[in-house]
C-alpha positions as CSV (number, residue, x, y, z in Angstrom):
1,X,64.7,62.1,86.7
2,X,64.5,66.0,85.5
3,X,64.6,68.7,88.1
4,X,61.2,68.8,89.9
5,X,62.6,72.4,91.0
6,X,64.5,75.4,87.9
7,X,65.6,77.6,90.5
8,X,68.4,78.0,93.0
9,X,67.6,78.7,97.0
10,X,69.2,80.2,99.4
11,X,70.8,77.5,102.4
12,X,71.5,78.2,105.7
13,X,74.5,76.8,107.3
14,X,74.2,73.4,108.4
15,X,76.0,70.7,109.9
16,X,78.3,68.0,107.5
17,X,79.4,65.5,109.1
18,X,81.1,65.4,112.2
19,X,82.9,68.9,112.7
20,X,82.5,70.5,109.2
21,X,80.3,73.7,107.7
22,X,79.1,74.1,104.1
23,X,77.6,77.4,103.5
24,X,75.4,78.1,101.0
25,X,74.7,81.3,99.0
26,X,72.3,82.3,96.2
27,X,74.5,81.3,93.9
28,X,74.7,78.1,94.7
29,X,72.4,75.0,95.0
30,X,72.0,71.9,97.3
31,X,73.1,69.3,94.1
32,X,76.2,71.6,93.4
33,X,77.7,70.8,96.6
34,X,76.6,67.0,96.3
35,X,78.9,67.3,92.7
36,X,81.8,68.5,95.3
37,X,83.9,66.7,97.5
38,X,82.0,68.0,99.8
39,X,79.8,64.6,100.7
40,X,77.1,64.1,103.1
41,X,77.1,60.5,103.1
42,X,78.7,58.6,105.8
43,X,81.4,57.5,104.4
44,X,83.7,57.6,101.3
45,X,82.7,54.7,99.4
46,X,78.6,56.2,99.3
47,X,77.5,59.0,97.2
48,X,74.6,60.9,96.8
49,X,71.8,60.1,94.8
50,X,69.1,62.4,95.6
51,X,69.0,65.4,97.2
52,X,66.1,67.9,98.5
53,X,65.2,70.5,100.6
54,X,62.6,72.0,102.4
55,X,62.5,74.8,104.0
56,X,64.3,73.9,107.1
57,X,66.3,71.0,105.9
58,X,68.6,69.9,103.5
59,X,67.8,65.6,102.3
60,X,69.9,63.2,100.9
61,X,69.5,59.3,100.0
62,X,72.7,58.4,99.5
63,X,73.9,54.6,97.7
64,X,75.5,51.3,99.3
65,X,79.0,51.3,100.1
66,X,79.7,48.4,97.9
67,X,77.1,49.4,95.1
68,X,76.8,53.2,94.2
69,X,73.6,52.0,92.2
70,X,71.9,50.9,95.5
71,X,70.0,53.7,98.1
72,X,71.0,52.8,101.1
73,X,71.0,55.6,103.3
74,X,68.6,58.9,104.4
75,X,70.3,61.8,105.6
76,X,68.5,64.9,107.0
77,X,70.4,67.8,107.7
78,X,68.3,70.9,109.8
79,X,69.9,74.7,108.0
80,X,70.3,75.7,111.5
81,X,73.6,74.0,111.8
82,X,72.4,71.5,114.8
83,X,72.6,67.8,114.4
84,X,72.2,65.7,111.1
85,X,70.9,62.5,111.0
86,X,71.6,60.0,109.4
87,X,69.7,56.5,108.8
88,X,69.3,53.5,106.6
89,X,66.5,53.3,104.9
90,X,63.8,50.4,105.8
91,X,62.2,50.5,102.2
92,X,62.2,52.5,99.1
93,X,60.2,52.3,95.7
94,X,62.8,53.5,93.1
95,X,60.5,53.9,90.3
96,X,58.1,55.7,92.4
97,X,60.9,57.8,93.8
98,X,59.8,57.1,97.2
99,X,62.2,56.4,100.0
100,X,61.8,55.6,104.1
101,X,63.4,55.4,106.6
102,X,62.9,54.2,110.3
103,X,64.3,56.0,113.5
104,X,62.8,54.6,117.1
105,X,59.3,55.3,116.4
106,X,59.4,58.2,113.7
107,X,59.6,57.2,110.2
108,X,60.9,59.9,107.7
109,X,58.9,59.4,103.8
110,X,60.7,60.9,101.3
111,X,59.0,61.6,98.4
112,X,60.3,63.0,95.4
113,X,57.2,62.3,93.2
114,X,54.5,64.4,95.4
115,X,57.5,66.5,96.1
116,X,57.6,66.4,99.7
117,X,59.3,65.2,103.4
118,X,56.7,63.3,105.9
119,X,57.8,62.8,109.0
120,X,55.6,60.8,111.5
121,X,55.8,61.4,115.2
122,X,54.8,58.6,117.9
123,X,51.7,59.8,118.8
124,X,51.1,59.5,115.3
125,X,51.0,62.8,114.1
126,X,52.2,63.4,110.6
127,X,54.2,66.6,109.7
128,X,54.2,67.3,106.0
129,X,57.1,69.6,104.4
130,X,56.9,70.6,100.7
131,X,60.2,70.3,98.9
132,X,61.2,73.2,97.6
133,X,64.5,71.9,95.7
134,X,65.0,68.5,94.2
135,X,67.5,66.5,92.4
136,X,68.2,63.2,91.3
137,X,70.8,61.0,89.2
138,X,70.1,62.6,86.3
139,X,70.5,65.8,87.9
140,X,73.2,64.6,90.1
141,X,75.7,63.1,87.5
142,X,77.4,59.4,88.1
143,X,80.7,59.6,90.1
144,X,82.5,59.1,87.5
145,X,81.6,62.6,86.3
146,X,82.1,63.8,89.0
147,X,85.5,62.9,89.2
148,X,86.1,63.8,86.1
């Protein structure tokens, strides 16, 4: 997958994990930190696979624990530093780029081919975010590069 998105944006603060903060400046971009040890994923043995952002939240699918190949897990993150969440996805269309993910009675639709974040409440009402940043393997780079 190439860059749906050339340029860099600004990130508030938000919340990693537990008891962390990543800031983000102009300088830097969402997939820069997802190449850092820096991780949003939740835990060691995931890693990110795609990553996005809309205007008021930083996304991540990140892989299986046991196959870094394999989504597994969505991971929304509001910039205003208050809580992430974190859930694993209920279905996902790789060659679409399409990925969901279940929580109660909202489901969270990912989609990195119409570039955008739909979100749909109990009553039934869908909010639709535009992604304004995304990224994926390609972009990303294998762990292995990473580490390297």
């Amino acid at each position: 997958m190439k860059s749906l998105f050339n340029s860099k944006a600004l990130i508030s603060p938000f919340l990693i994990g537990a008891a962390s903060f990543c800031y983000f400046n102009s300088s830097a971009a969402a997939w820069e930190v997802a190449q850092s040890e820096a991780s949003f994923c939740p835990n060691a043995n995931s890693q990110e696979l795609y990553v996005a952002e809309t205007r008021d939240y930083a996304l991540f699918i990140c892989s299986a624990e046991n196959n870094r190949q394999l989504p597994k897990y969505y991971i929304g993150a509001p910039k205003d530093g208050s809580r992430q969440l974190t859930i694993t996805l209920s279905n996902y269309d790789r060659e679409n780029e399409i990925f969901v993910a279940n929580n109660g009675e909202y489901t969270y639709t990912l989609d990195f081919s119409r570039r955008r974040l739909m979100v749909r409440f109990p009553n039934g009402r869908v909010r639709t975010d535009r992604l304004v940043n995304a990224w994926g393997p390609e972009d990303l780079g294998s762990q292995s590069a990473r580490e390297n």
